[in-house]
N, C-alpha and C positions, 0 to 999 in steps of 0.2 A: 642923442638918439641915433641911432641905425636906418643910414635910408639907403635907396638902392637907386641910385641917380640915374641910370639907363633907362628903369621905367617908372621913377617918380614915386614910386610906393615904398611905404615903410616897409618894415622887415616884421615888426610887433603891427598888431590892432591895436584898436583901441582899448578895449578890456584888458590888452595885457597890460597897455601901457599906464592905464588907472592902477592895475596891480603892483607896478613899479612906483609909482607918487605913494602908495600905501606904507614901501618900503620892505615888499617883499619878493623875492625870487619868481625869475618864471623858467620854466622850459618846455621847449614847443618840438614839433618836426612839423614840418612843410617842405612845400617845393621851394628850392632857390631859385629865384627870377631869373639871375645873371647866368648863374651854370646850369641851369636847365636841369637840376638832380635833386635828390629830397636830401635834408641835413638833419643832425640832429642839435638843436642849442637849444643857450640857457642864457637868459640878462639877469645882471646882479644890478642891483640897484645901490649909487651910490649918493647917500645925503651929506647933505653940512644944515647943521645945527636941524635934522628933521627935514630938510627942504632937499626934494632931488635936483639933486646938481647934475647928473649923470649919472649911463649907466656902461655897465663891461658888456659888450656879445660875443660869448664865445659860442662857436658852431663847426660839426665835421661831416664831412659827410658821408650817409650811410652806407654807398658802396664799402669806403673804407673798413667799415663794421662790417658788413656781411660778407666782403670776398674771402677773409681764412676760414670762415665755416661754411663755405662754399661747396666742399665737397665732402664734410658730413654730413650737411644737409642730405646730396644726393644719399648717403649712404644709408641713414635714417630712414627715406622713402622708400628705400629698395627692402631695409627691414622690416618696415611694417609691413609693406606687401608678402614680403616674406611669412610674416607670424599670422596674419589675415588669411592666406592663402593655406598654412598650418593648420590654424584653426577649422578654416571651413572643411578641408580635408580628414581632419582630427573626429567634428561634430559629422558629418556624416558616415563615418567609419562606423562609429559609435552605435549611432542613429541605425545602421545594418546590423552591427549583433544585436541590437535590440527587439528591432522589429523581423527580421528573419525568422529568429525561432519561434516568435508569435505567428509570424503566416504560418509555419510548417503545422504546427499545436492547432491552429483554426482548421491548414486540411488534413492532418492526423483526425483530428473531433470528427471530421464527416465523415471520414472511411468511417470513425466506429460507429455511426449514427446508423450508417448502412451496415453494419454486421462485422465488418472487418477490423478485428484487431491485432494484426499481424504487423502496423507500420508504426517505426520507430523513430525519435528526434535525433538526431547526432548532436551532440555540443560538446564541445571539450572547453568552455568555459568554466572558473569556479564561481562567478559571482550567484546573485538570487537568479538570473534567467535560465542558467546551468543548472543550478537545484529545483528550480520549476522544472525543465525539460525532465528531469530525472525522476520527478517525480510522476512525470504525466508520461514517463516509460512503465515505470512501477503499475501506473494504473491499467498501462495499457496490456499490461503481462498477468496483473489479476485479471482483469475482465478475458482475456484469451484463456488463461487456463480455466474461471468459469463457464465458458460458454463450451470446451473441450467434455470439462464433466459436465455440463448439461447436453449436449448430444451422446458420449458415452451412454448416461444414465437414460434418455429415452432407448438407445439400442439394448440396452440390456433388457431394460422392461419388456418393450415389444417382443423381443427372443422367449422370456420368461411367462409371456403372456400366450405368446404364437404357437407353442410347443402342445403344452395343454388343451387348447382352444382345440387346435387341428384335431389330437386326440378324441376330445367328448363330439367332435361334431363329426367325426368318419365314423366311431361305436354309433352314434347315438343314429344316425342318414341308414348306416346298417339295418340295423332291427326294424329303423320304420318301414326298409321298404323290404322286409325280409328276406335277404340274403344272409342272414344269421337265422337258423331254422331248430338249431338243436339247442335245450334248455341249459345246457351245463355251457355251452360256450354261450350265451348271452349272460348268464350268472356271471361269468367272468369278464365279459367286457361289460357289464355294469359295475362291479368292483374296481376296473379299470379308471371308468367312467367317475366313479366314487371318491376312488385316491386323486383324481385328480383336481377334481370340484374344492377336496380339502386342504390341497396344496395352493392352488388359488386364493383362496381364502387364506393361509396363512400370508400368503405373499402379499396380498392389499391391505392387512392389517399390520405387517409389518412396514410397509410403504406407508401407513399411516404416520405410524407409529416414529417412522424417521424423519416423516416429515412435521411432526407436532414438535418433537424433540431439536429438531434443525432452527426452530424459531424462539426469539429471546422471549415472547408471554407465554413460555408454555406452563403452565401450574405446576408446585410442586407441593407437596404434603408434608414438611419437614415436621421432624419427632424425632424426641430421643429414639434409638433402635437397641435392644440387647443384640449386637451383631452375633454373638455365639448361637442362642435361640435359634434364629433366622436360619443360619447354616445348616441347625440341626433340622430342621423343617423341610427347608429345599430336601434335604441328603434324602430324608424320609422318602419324599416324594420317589425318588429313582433308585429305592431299594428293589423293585422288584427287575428296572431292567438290568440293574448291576448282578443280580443273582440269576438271568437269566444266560448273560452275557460270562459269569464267573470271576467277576472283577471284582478284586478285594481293594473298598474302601477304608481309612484310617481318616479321623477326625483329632486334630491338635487343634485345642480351640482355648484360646482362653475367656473364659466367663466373664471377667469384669469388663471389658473392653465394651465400650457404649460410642455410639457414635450417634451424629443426627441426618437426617435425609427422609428421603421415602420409601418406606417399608416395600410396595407394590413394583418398583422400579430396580432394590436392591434385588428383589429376590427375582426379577427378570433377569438380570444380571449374571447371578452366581447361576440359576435354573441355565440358563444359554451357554456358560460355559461350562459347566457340567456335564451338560449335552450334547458338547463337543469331545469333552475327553473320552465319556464314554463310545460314542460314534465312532471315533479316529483312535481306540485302544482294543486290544486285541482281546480273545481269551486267557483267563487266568494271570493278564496283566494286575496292575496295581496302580490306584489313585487317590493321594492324597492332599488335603485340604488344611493347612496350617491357619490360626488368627493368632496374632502377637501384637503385643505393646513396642511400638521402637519411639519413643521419645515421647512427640504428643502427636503422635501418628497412629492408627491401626495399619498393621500391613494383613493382606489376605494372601494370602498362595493358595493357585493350585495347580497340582503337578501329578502330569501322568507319565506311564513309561510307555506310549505307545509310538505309531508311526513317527512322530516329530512332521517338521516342516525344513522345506529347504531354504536354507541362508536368501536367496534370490527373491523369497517368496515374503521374507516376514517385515518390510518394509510396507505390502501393500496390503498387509492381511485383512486390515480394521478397513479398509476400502471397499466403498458401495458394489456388490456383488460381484465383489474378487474370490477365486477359489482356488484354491491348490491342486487339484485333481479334479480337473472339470468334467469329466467323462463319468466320474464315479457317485457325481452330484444328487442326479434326478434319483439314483437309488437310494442315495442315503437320507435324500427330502431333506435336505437343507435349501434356504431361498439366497444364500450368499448376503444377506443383511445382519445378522444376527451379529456378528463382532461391530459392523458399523454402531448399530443401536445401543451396544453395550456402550464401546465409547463416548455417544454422547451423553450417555445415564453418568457414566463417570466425572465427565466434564463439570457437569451440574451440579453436582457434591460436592463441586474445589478439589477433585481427589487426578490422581493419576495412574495408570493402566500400562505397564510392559510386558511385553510378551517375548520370554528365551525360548530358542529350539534349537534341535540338532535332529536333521534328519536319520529315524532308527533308532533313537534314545530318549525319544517325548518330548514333550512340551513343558514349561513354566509359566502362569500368566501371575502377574503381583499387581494387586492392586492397591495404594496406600491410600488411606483416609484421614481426615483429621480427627483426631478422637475430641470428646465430649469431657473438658474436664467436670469432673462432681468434687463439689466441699464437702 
């Protein structure tokens, strides 16, 4: 056995050394007493006939082992610092595109909370936070451009409401305190007063009317319709302004043509724009009204020759009381809704609505339907 004579102690304990009478191997690290350094060995244990006669101690010591990786070691350490400090720099990078565009999104939400929809995200990411920001711009340019046509639309009203208003209460202040004395000019400012009572009236029944139709319960009456019927009925109706006016109407209509919808809604429809051609068409002009099969479609036309519209104008036509000759309005009693309303009568059909012009060469309005197939 291995002893270390300087300071009288073994080299093995005793468990190892019972380990070695069993006849099997040990290996240990410790401190070396004599060299004062850690080693690393191993005793083999050597029998005769099973009996330990002796054993081998072979031992090195670990300096030895550890001084050539001495300075990968440092290098290792310098790397992990390295890729630790990576990381940490990597995860909060991160960590800011993240949460960045959600602070901006939280104070974008309060401006719009407050009215203000004019502020936008900037991201030029593509991941999901990038298509979040994009989308919460999307929302933020709907909710701007409604809230634009909802201030337009109360200034229009107010104008449309203020005009008339003024009117019946300056006739009407008149006669009560009589400063209108003579009977033919109050006749006439009550006529005044009259025409305008019933322009009023169409204008909040029309303002109803777009606003029942703007909303998705509004009822609809759907039935077969004979759409040729229907045409001939309207036309009836404005036979007499046409012959008053000397506008020669033509009907191309084809009879079979059936479609479904509401009878009451359709003939609001064709009635308004009717009313239009004849309005905005001259003496001794000409308008005509086509119904055709094109597929499993009905198409409608109608088409006058009179003023037209100008190119600039017919993107905004079907627009809540947009007018092309604003000045020449109040005479012709139109409430600037009438194309709105039609549009949405059309919407609700499943049908579609365009409208050609050329200003000086008339109008085209086409409006296709799905027809009704019959076995």
């Amino acid at each position: 056995m291995p002893y270390d004579d300087s300071s009288g102690e073994s080299l093995i304990t005793f468990e190892e050394r019972q380990t070695l009478l069993e006849g099997e191997s040990v290996s240990m690290v410790r401190k070396h007493a004599m060299f004062d350094q850690d080693i690393l060995a191993v005793a083999i244990p050597l029998l005769d006939e099973e009996i330990l006669a002796g054993a081998i101690f072979l031992y090195k010591p670990l300096d030895d082992v550890y001084s050539p990786f001495e300075p990968i070691r440092y290098m290792l350490a310098g790397m992990m610092v390295f890729f630790v400090g990576l990381i940490i720099w990597g995860g909060r990078k991160i960590a800011h595109q993240l949460v960045l565009p959600l602070r901006r999104m939280e104070m974008v939400s309060e401006k719009m909370a407050d009215g203000d929809f004019s502020r936008r995200i900037h991201s030029s990411s593509s991941d999901e936070i990038g298509s979040l920001a994009r989308s919460f711009n999307c929302l933020a340019e709907s909710l701007e451009e409604a809230e634009a046509d909802r201030r337009e639309f109360l200034q229009n009203v107010s104008h449309e409401l203020r005009t008339p208003l003024s009117y019946m209460r300056g006739y009407t202040e008149a006669m009560m305190e009589g400063v209108i004395q003579d009977e033919e000019e109050k006749q006439k400012y009550l006529s005044i007063t009259h025409e305008e009572t019933a322009r009023l009236s169409r204008l909040v029944n029309d303002l109803l009317d777009l606003a029942q139709l703007e909303g998705d319960s509004y009822p609809m009456n759907v039935e077969p319709i004979a759409f040729a019927q229907l045409l001939h009925e309207v036309a009836e109706r404005f036979r007499l302004r046409l012959e008053q006016k000397r506008i020669h109407l033509t009907l191309m209509l084809d009879e079979e043509v059936i479609i479904e919808g509401d009878a009451d809604r359709l003939e609001q429809v064709v009635s308004n724009l009717l009313d239009n051609a004849i309005r905005y068409t001259g003496e001794d002009d000409e308008i005509s009204i086509r119904l055709e099969k094109r597929g499993d479609k009905a198409l409608v036309t109608i088409n006058d020759t009179g003023r037209g519209i100008p190119e600039e104008d017919l993107k905004n036509i079907m627009g809540r009381f947009y007018r092309v000759q604003k000045s020449r309005t109040r005479n012709e009693g139109g409430t600037g809704l009438g194309l709105a309303i039609v549009k949405r009568i059309v919407q609700k059909h499943d049908a579609t609505i365009d409208i050609q012009s050329e200003w000086g060469k008339g109008t085209a309005v086409f409006i296709e339907f799905p027809r009704m197939q019959i076995e």
